[in-house]
ZABA-341952 format. One record per residue (C-alpha): x, z negated, y negated. Coordinates in steps of 0.2 Angstrom, whole numbers, plus 5000, padded with zeros to 4 digits. Each point is the difference from the previous one (the first is absolute). Layout:
# ZABA-341952
XZY
...
//
This chain:
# ZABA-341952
504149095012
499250124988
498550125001
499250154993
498550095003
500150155009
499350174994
498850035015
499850174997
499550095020
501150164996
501649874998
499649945017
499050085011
500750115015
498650075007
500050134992
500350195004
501350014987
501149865005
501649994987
501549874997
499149914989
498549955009
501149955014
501149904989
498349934991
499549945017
501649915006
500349914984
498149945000
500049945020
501949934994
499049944988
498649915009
501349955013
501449904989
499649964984
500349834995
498349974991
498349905000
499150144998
499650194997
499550084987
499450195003
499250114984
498950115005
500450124987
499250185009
498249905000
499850025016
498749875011
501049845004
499550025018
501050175000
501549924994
499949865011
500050115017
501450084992
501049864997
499549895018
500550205007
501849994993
500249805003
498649855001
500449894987
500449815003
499749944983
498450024989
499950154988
499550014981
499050164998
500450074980
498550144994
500650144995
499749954982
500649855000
501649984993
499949844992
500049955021
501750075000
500449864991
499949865016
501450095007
501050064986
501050135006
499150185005
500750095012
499750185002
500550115014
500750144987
501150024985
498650034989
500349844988
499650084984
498350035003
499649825005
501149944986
498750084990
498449945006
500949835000
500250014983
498249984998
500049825006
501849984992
501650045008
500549825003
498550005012
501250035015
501550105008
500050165008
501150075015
500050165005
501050085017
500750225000
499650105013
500350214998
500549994981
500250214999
498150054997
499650054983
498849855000
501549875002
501150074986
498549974989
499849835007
501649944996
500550014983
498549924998
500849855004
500850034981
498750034992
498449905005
499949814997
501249955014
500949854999
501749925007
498649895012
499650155008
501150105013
500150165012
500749975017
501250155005
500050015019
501850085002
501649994988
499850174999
498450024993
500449864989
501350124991
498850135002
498949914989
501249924990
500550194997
498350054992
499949844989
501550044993
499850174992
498149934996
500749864989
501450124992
498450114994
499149864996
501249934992
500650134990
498350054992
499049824999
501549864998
500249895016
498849915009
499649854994
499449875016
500949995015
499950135016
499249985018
501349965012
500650095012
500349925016
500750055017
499249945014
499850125016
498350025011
499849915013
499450035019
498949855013
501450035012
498949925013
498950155001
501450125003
500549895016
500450135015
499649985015
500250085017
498250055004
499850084984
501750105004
499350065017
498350054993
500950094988
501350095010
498450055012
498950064988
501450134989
500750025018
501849934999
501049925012
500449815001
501850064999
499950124986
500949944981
498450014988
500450054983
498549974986
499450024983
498549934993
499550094983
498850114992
500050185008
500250104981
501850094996
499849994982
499249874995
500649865014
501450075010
500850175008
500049975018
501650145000
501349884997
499449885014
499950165012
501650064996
500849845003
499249985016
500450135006
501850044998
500049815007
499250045014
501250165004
501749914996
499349855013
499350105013
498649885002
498350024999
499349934982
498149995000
499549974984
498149944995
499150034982
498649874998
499250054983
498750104990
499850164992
498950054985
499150115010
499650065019
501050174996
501549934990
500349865012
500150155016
501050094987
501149864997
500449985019
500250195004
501349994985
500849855006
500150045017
500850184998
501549884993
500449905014
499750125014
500949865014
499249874994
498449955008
498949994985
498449865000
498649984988
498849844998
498650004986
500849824992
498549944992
498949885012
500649845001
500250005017
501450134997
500749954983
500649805008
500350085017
500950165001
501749924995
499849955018
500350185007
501850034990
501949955003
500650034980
499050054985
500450154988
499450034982
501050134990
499349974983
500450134988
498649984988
499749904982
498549975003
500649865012
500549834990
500349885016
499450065016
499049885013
500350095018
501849955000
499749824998
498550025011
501150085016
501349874994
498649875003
499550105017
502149965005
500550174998
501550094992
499750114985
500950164996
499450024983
500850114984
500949874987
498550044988
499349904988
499049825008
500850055017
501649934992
499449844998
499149975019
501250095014
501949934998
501050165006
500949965016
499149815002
498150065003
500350175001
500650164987
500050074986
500350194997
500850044985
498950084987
500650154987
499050034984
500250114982
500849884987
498949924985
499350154986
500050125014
498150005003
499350024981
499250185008
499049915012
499549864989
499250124987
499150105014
499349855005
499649934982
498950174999
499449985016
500750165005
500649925015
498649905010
500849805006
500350055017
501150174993
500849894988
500649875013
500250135013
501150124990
501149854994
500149985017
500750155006
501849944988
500349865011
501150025016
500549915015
501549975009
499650095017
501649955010
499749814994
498250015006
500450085017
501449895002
499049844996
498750065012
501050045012
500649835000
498549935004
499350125013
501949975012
500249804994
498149895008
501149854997
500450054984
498350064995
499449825006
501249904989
499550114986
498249985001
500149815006
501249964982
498550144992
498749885006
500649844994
500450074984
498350054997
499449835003
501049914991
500250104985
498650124999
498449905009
498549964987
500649825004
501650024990
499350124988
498249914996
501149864992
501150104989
498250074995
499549814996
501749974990
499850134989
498049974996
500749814997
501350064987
498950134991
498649854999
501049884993
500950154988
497950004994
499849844998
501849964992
499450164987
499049954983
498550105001
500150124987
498450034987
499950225002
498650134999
499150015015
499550185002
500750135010
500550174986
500250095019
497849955002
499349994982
498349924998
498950165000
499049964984
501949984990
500850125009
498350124994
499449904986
499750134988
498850135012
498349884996
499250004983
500349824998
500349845009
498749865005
500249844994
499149815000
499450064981
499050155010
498249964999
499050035017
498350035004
498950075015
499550155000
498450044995
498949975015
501249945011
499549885013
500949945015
499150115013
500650144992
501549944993
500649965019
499350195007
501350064988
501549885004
499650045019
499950194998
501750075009
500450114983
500349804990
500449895016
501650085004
501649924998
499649794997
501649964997
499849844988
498450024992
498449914999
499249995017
497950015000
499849825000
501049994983
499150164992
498549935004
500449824992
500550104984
498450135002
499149834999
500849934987
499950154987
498150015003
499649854992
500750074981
500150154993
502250005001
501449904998
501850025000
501150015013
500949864997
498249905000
499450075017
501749985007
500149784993
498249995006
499850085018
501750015007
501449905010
501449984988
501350085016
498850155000
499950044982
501450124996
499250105016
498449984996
500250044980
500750175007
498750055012
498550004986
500850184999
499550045018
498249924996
500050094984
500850175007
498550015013
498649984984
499649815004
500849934984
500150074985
501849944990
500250034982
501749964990
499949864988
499050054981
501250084988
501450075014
500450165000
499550115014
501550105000
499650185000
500350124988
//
């Protein structure tokens, strides 16, 4: 099977922190899926945030030990993407490393990208990207849900109408875009008795009680409004006569917002017997499944694109009750592992006003999402019914979420996803290497050399004719006080270290001057030239050399 190299980056991966989203939880799965199932010899993990190896190793052995030996890729080193051929990153952002691959030629290897939210301002600058940066047919952006893939498809569309209309057509082939849903490690959703009773004690419920619960973010704009959940509930919970306790295991963005979010949620469901769990620790993310008889997740929002609680609790063996909104539709089969609630939105070109607010960021993300939002309605009497359903019918419930269980084990498990991940890297490597690699400009218009981009603010430009002397009584001692001074030592980036400036301080103060191109033949590496022909500016700019243009050139002021 193939491989790639995977974009290590801690903020694709890392739930420990205080602002736990979708996507680091996602990140996490796919890379413990990763460790877990993947049909290869080894792994190779970029360390592309610089951070110590030993950092990134506690973080990886915390999410899954690996079992096979792993290739550690420096942050600058993309010539060791190579080994694996295919990178993949744990965003859609292709078009940026499509252009700092270009450096090393775009045949080099394949990208593969994955959506998460694609409705900040930041994604829909990202994708049409995919159009116009070196991209190529060996490349691809995994959708996770079909509709999300139209989503995309969408913006592509009117992007290459533009494009097309005022530049011609493009000329290489386009990414492809792929469906393949995220996955879950069902294992550690596995319920289990004593979990249920710890729970049940702790949020004070009884055994006997029907548990209704939501796992989520606690934010009405920008994640979810809790109203329509509430609402539901509660005219379930009157039209039954039974007792619904309902248990919100999540976060809000602040202390006050999430005791405001309860107080509101609460006022909404009055019989309902409202719960509250802070979702974040481990502990509580794998085993508070354990506490519920059904899940409920009323998305309304765009800025959803799959959804991972419904396959999670489908994983834990319990029903879902979930609105028929985008990647919902392709996890919970209505009426086999639970139901979805008809969804009610504006029709297409009804929303320019909130796309040009939001263009002018007159309207923040989480008003945008939220006020789009607030145009899409539920069915009530199908939610209550379908609740109601479940809190009369235990055997019915039990059938549901046994058939919700094994479907998420066969179909949505990182063991059956991990491969389709592997067939597609396969196919966009051999698309590379079946490919004639194409002779083209290597730079990036987008990130211009600074001295083209500025070339006409200096008087003139060195070159190898320039001749090059020491300044008059310069020595090293006081050449090196100089170069160490903070006010000339700052930013190293690529220049002569001391041991080089001394070599060439050497050098020049055994003749009265030479030419660049002399000093550079006689002192220096060949592989350190270019670098080192450049930083006789640094030595010059701090007074230890002194660099005149070659006799008879002009000196270019006026």
């Amino acid at each position: 099977m193939s491989n790639a190299a995977i974009y290590l980056h801690p903020n694709g991966f890392d739930t420990t922190g205080k602002a736990l989203l979708g996507r680091h939880s996602a990140g996490e799965s796919f890379l413990r899926g990763f460790l877990r199932h993947a049909d290869v010899d080894r792994f190779h993990l970029w360390n592309v945030a610089y951070r110590p190896q030993a950092e990134l190793e506690a973080l990886v052995e915390r999410i899954h030990r690996p079992e096979k030996p792993i290739n550690w890729i420096a942050a600058h080193d993309r010539q060791g993407l190579r080994a694996a051929g295919v990178l993949n990153i744990p965003g859609p952002d292709l078009g940026v490393e499509a252009w700092h691959r270009r450096a090393f030629g775009a045949h080099s290897y394949s990208l593969c990208g994955i959506t998460h939210t694609t409705a900040t301002a930041n994604v829909m600058r990202i994708l049409p990207d995919l159009l116009i940066a070196p991209t190529e047919d060996y490349d691809a952006l995994i959708c996770t849900s079909a509709a999300v893939r139209d989503s995309v498809e969408t913006q592509l569309a009117q992007v290459r109408e533009y494009l097309a209309a005022e530049r011609g057509p493009r000329k290489r082939g386009e990414p492809q875009r792929v469906t393949i849903p995220l996955g879950v490690n069902a294992e550690d959703f596995q319920t289990s008795p004593a979990h249920r009773k710890a729970w049940r004690e702790r949020l004070d419920i009884p055994d006997d009680a029907v548990v209704a619960l939501y796992v989520g973010r606690f934010n009405v704009r920008g994640k979810m409004n809790p109203a329509l959940m509430a609402l539901a509930l509660e005219k379930a919970a009157q039209a039954t006569g039974r007792p619904i306790y309902w248990v919100n295991s999540g976060w809000g963005e602040t202390p006050e917002a999430e005791d405001h979010y309860h107080e509101q949620t609460r006022a909404l469901c009055p019989t309902v017997h409202y719960r509250s769990v802070d979702g974040r620790p481990p502990d509580v993310r794998f085993s508070i499944w354990s506490v519920a008889d059904f899940f409920i997740s009323f998305s309304d929002n765009i800025q959803e694109t799959f959804g991972l609680t419904p396959i999670e609790a489908m994983a834990a063996g319990l029903p879902c009750v979930v609105t028929d909104w985008n990647g919902y539709k392709d996890t919970v089969r209505h009426g086999q592992d639970g139901f979805r609630i008809a969804t009610t939105a504006p029709p297409a070109g009804d929303g320019g006003d909130l796309a040009y607010w939001y263009s002018n960021n007159w309207l923040s993300y989480d008003n945008y999402v939220g006020a789009t939002a607030q145009f899409t309605a539920m069915d009530y009497e199908e939610a209550a019914a379908a609740i109601g359903i479940l809190v009369q019918n235990a055997d019915y419930r039990r059938r549901l979420g046994e058939q919700a269980r094994i479907r998420a084990r066969e179909v949505f498990d990182w063991a059956a996803i991990i491969p389709q991940y592997q067939e597609l890297w396969a196919e966009l490597d051999a698309r590379r290497a079946a490919a004639a690699p194409q002779a083209e400009m290597r730079e990036n218009p987008f990130r211009p050399d600074p001295f083209t981009l500025f070339k006409s603010y200096p008087t003139a430009h060195l070159s190898h004719e320039y001749e090059v002397a020491l300044a008059p009584g310069m020595d090293w001692p006081t050449a090196r006080a100089l170069l160490e001074s903070p006010l000339a030592a700052y930013s190293r980036f690529n220049r002569p270290n001391l041991q080089e400036a001394e070599i060439i301080v050497g050098w020049l103060a055994g003749r009265p001057k030479a030419t660049v191109a002399e000093l550079l033949r006689s002192v220096v590496h060949p592989g350190r030239r270019s670098l080192i022909g450049r930083g006789l500016l640094w030595l010059a700019r701090y007074g230890v050399l002194v660099l005149k243009p070659p006799a008879g050139q002009a000196a270019g002021r006026i």
